[in-house]
N, C-alpha and C positions, 0 to 999 in steps of 0.2 A: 451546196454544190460539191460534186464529187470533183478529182484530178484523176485529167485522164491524159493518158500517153495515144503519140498518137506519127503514123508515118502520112505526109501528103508532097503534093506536087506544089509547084509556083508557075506563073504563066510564061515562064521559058524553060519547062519542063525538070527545073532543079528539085531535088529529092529534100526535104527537109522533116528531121527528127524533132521531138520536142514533148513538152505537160502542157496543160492547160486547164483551168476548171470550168466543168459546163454543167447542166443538168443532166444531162443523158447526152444517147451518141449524136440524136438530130441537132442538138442545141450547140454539143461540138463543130457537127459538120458548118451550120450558119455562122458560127464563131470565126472556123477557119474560112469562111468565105469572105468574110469581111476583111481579113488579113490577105487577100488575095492570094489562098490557097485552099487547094483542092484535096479533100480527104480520100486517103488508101485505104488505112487500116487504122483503128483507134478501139481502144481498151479503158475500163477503170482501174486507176493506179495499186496494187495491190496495198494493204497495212503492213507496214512493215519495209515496204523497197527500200532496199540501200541508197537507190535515185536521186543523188540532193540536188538542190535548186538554188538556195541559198550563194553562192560561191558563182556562180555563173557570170553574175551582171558584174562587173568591174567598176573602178574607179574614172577609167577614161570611156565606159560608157554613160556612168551621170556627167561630166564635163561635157558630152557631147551634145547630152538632153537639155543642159541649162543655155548650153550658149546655141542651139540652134532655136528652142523656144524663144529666148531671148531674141534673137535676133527677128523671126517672125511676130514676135507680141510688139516689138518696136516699130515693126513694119505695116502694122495695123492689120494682122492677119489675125480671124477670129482663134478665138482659143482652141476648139471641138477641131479648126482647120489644120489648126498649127501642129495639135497633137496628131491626128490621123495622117498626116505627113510625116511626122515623125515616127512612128507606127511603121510604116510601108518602107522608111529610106535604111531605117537600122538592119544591121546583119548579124545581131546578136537573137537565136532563137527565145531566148528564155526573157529577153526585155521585148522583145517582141511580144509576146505573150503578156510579159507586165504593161506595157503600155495599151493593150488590146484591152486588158480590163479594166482602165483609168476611163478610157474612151467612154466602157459600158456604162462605168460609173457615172461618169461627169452626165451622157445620156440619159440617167435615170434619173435625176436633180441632185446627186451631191454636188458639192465644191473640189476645184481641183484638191487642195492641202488635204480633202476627206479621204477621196480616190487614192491620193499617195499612202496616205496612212493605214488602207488595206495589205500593205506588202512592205510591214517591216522592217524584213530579213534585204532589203532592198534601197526603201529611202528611209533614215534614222528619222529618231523625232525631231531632233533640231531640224531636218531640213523638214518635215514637215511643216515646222513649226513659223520658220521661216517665208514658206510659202502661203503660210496663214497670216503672215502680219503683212504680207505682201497685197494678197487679195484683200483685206482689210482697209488699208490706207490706198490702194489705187497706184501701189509700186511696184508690181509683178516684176516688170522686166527689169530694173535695178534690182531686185533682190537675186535674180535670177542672174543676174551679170558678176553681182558679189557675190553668188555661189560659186560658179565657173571659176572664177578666178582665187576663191577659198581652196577650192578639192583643184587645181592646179598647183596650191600652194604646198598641200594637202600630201600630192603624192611627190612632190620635189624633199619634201620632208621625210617621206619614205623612204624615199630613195639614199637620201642619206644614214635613216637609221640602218638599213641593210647597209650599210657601207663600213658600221663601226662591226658589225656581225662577221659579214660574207668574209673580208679580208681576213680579221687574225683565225675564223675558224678555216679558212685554205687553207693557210700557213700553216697552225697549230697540224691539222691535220695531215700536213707534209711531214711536218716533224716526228708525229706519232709512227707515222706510216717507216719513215726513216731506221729509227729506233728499235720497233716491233722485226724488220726486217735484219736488222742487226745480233739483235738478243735470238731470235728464231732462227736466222740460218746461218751467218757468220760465226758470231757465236760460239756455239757449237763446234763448230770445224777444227776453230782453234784452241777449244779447252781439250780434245783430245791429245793433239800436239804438244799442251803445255804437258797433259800428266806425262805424258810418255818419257819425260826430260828428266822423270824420279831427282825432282828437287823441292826445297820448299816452296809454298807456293805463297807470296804473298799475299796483304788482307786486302786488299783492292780487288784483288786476281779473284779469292773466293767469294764476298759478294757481288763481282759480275756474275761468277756461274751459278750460283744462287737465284738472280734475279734472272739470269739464260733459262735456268731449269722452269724455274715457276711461269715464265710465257711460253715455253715449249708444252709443258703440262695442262697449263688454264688459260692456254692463248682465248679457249673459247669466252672464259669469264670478262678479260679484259674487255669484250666488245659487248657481250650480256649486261652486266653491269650497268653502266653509261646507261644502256636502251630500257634495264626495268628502272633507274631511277629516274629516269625524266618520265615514264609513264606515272611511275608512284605520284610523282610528287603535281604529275598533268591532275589525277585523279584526287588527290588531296586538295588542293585547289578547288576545285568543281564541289565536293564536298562538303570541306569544312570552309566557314567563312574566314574564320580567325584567321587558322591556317593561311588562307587567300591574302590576307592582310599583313599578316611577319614576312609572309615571302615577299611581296611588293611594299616592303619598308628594309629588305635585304638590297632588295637589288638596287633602290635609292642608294643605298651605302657601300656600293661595293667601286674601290677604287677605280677614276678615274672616268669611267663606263656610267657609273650612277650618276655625278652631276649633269652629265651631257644629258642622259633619261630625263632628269626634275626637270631640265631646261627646253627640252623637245615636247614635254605633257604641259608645262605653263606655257610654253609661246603658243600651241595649239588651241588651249583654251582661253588665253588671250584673244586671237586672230576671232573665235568663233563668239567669242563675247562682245567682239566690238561690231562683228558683224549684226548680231541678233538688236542688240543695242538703238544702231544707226539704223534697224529696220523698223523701232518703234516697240518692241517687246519692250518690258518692263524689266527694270534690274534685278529682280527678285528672280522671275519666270527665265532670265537668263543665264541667273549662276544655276537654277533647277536644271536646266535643261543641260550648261556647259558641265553640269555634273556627269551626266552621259558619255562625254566623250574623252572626261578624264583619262579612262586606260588603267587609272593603278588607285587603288581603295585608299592609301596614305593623303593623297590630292585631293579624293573625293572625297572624303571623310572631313578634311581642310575647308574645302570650297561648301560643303552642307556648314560646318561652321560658321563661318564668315556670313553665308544668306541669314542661319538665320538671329546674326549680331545684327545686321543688317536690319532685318524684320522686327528688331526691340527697340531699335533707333537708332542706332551707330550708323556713321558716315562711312559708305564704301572703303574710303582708306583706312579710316580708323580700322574695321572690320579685317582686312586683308592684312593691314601691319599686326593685329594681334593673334593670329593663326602659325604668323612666321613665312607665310608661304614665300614672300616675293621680298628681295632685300632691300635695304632702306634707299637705294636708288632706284628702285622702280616703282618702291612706293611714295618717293616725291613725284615722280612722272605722273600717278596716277591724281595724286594731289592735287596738282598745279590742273590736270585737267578733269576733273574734278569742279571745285573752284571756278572754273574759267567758262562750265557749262558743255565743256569737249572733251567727256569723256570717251566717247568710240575713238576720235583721235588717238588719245592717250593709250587707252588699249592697243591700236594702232603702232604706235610709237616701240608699247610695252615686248609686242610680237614680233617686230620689226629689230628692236634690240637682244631677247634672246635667238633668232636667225641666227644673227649676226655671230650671238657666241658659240652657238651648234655648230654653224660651220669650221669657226676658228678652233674649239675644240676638238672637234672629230678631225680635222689636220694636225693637230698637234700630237694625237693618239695615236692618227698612224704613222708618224714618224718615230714616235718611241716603239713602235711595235716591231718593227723590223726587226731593228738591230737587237732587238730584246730575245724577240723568236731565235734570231742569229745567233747570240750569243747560249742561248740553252742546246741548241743543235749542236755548238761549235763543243759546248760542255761534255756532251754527252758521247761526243767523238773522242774527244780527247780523254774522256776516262776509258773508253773501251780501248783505245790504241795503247794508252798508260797500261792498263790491265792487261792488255795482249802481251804488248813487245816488252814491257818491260821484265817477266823472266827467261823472254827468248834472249837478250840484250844480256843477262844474270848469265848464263850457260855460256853463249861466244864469249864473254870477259874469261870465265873460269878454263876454255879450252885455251884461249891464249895465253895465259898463265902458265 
């Protein structure tokens, strides 16, 4: 099937833009019928459109799709009904379209977990995954309910990480901006002033104008810089794998920043291991798949370790205390439930307890950040005020003299 772009109507004459894959434009048009809209103008996507698709569907539109399935698969509403409701009530074009083709799917005899796993860039394989141990065992809507309430957990975790980001990069970025405004027009003004005084000038005094001249000169460089090394290093990344790997065992170790990291990647893949777990997935097929959502090759690299200790006979704890990953209080936690038969608990427990430390840590970070930023602005002030007044302050002593 080709993607085709396409402009049509809805039955309260709203205009809606959107992709879609059909065989041709008729197979379009009935496409868009069954979505309860009516085709204007439709085309085959060209090779090559910059168009992405990908980036569309949000996080709070799969919580929407779990817990409203959910709530009709509990209500004894048939599945085909549950989605095609679902399908017509969203306002998202592009899950619109993804749900249109789950529809077709599930209508042609695959299984829902089948249908999902046509789209990716959409629902991961854990959640596929998860929706296959669901239809399996006869627990759709429990599995669907601990999704919902995962990717709620999911994006409150996000939200946190931006939280360690967003803050000191404002600030940082006040201060730059500060600084750059300094050296580039202040500056300036008053090294003229100073030579005119035909005195000596102090060594503070000439590496300010030093450091004035070269951002008045390569003010372009200082912001060039910055933007080709994060592309380099975006592009090395993508590249080389190694590469991939030293960089995400950097950022593990970079003060302060990095254990919150280790401990936002293991409680994630705790949360999602105790999930798959308690849904009947096997321990093995769950560190597989919780390898997925790692984020960082150091973890993953760790957790492929530990399955497959795991896989020669070793006891999940044993496996996890010998990798290093998780310290020796959370790997009694896993022990004990382990041992006890309750392990998703324990996972449970395990995810529940680094929360706990993200939260208190990323508080603790940004309290030292302030006064930290404060103190580097406050530095920077005072060496340029130091460097300014102090041989204008040299001259008034000597006239009074």
């Amino acid at each position: 099937m080709a993607l085709f772009t396409y402009k049509a109507i809805d039955t309260r004459g709203k205009a809606s833009l959107g992709q879609i894959e059909a065989l041709n434009i008729i197979d379009l048009e009935m496409r868009l019928k069954r979505m309860g809209l009516d085709l204007i103008t439709g085309a085959p996507l060209k090779r090559g459109s910059s168009m992405l698709r990908a980036g569309s569907v949000k996080r709070e539109d799969l919580i929407n799709f779990c817990f409203h399935l959910e709530q009709l698969s509990s209500a004894g509403v048939p599945l085909m009904e549950g989605l095609s409701d679902l399908r017509d009530s969203v306002d998202n074009p592009r899950f619109r379209e993804v749900l249109s083709g789950v529809v077709e799917s599930i209508q042609g005899g695959t299984g829902l977990s089948q249908a999902l796993g046509t789209y990716p860039e959409v629902f991961s394989g854990v959640f596929c995954s998860l929706i296959r141990a669901g239809e399996s065992t006869g627990r759709l809507s429990e599995v669907l309910k601990s999704l919902a309430e995962t990717l709620k957990w999911e994006d409150e975790l996000a939200a946190q990480t931006r939280k360690i980001v967003m803050y000191p990069a404002f600030v940082g970025s006040i201060v730059i901006m500060v600084t750059l405004f300094l050296m580039i027009y202040l500056v300036p003004q008053m090294v003229g002033f100073i030579k005119n005084m035909n005195q000596v000038v102090p060594l503070q005094t000439r590496i300010l104008i030093h450091v004035s001249n070269f951002c008045v000169d390569y003010w372009w460089s200082i912001i060039a810089v910055p933007a080709a090394a994060f592309f380099a290093i975006k592009i090395a990344i993508q590249a080389n794998p190694l590469f991939a790997y030293q960089f995400d065992r950097v950022k593990l170790n970079i003060p302060f920043v990095g254990p919150i990291l280790r401990k936002i990647i293991l409680s994630r893949f705790a949360s999602t291991m105790a999930l798959m777990y308690s849904s009947g997935i096997t321990i093995l097929d769950a560190i597989h798949n919780a390898e997925e959502t790692a984020g960082n090759a150091v973890i993953k690299e760790g957790l492929h370790t530990a399955g497959q200790e795991i896989a020669d006979g070793k006891s999940v704890t044993t496996a996890f205390q010998d990798v290093g990953l998780f310290p020796p209080l959370v790997v009694r936690m896993m022990k004990v439930g382990e041992s006890t038969g309750a392990l998703d608990s324990a996972l449970l427990n395990v995810s529940y307890f680094y929360n706990r430390e993200v939260r208190e840590s990323i508080a603790k970070v940004q309290v030292m950040i302030e006064p930290a930023l404060t103190v580097i602005l406050g530095a920077v002030l005072g060496w340029v005020m130091l460097s300014v007044l102090g041989p204008i302050y040299d001259t008034i002593s000597k006239i009074k003299v």
